[in-house]
N, C-alpha and C positions, 0 to 999 in steps of 0.2 A: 475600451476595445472597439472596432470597427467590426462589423457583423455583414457577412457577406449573405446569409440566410436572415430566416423570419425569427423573430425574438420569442422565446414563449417563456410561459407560465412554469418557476419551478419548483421542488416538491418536500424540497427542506423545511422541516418544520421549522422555528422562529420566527423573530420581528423582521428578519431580511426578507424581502421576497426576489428570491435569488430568478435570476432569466439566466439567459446563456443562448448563443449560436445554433443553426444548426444549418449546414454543419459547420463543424468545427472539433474533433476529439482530438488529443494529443495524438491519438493511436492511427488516425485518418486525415486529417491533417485538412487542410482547404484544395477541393479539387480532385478529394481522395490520393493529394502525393502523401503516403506514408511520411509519418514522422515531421512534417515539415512544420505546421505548426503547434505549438505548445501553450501559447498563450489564451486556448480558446475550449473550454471544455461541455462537454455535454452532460447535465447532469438529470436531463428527463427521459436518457436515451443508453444504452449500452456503449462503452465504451472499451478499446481493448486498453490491457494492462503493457502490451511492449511499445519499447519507441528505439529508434534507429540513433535518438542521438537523448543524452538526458535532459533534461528540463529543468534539472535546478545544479547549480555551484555545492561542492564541497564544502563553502566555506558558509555557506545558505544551510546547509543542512546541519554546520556546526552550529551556528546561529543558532537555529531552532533547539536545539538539542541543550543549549547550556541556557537558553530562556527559559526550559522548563526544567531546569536542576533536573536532568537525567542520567543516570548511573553511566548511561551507554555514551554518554557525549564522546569517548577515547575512540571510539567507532565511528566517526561519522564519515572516512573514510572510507570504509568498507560498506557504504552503502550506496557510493558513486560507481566502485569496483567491481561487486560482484552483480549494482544494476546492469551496468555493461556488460559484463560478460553473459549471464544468460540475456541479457535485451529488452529487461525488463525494467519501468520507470520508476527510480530510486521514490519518490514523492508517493507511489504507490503503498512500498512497503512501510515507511514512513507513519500514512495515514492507519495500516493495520498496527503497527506499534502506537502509536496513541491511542487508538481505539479498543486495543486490549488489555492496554497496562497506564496508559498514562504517562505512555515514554520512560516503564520501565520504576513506577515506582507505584503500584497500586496491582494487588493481587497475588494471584499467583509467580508473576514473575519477579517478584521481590527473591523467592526462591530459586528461581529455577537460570533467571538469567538471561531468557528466551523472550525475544519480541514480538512472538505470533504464537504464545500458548497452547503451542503442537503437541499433542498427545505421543506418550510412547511408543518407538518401533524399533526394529530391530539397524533400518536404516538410520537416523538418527543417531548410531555409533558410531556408524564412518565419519561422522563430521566432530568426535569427541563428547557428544552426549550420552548421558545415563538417565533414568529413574530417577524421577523426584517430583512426592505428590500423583504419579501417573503419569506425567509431563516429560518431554522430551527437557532436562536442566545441562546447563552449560559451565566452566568452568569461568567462562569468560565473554560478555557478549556479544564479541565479536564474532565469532565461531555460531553464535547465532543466527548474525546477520546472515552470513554466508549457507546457512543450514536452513533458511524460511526461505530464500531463494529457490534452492536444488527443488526442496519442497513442493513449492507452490509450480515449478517449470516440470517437476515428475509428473510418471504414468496415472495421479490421483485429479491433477487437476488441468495442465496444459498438455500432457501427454492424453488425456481423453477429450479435448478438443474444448476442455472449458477458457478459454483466451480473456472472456470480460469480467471486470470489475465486478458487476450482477451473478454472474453465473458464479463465478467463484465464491463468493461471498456467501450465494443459498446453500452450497453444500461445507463449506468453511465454519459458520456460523448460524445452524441452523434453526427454524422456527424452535422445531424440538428440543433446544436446548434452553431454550428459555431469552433467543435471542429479539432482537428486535431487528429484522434485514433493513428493512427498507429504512430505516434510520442509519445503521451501521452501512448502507450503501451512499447513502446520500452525505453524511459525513468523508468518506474518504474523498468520495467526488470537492466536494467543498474543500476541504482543507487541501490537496492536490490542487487546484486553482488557486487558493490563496498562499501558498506557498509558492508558485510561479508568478502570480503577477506581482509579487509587495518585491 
């Protein structure tokens, strides 16, 4: 990739020692035009989570999804759909489904069906959820997809002005739960990149 900024130092543990643009977010794009590019992401800096146009193929995301034998693969369309509609970049949500389940085959969502291990509420009905485990469970998970969306764009997290990857993620996945942030941030950011450039 071509860097129109200073290359820096990034923060993902491993043997990669990942650089990246700056700028360059999917969310800001070169020159600050929103949305414009995709190929360039910032992983030592906040990024936002929407984009004007998506970033990866339907059939990129089915890819992904039947590489890692995942239940959900029958959905991989309802994650280009309901990105779009709330505005939100599919490769995002994506990176929160692997990071909490393994794309759906590790943990609690064995049971529940759900790609973002969302607690119980009363919301969560409207989208066909119940109870199960505490856990916001699904029939099906597709109804998921579209239910971590509303989710994540409601008055909890983009309705209170949380927009970035970072911000979201500290109250999503909290120290206090025994989380590891700055891992689980640096992950989405990475696999969101390696998912657009391959």
């Amino acid at each position: 990739q071509t860097c129109d900024g200073e290359y820096v130092q990034g923060l993902c543990p491993g043997p990669t020692n990942w650089q990246c643009c700056v700028p360059g977010t999917c969310g800001e794009g070169k020159g600050g035009e929103s949305g414009k590019d995709c190929s360039l992401i910032e992983l030592t800096k906040k990024f936002s989570i929407f984009a004007e146009k998506s970033c990866i193929s339907k059939e990129k995301i089915k890819r992904i999804l039947e590489n890692a034998n995942s239940p959900a693969v029958d959905c991989y369309d309802e994650f280009i759909t309901y990105g779009e509609s709330y505005g939100i970049d599919p490769t995002i949500a994506l990176g929160f489904f692997r990071q909490e389940s393994g794309f759906g085959k590790e943990g609690e969502a064995r049971y529940t069906k759900s790609i973002g291990n969302i607690k119980y509420s009363k919301d969560c009905k409207e989208f066909g959820g119940k109870r199960v485990h505490g856990y916001c469970g699904f029939d099906n998970w597709c109804d998921s997809v579209n239910y971590w969306y509303h989710f994540i764009n409601g008055r909890g997290y983009v309705g209170s002005g949380l927009v970035t990857v970072d911000d979201i993620i500290r109250k999503y996945a909290p120290e206090s739960d025994g989380n590891d942030v700055k891992l689980y941030t640096c992950n989405i950011k990475k696999w969101a990149q390696e998912w657009r450039d391959s």
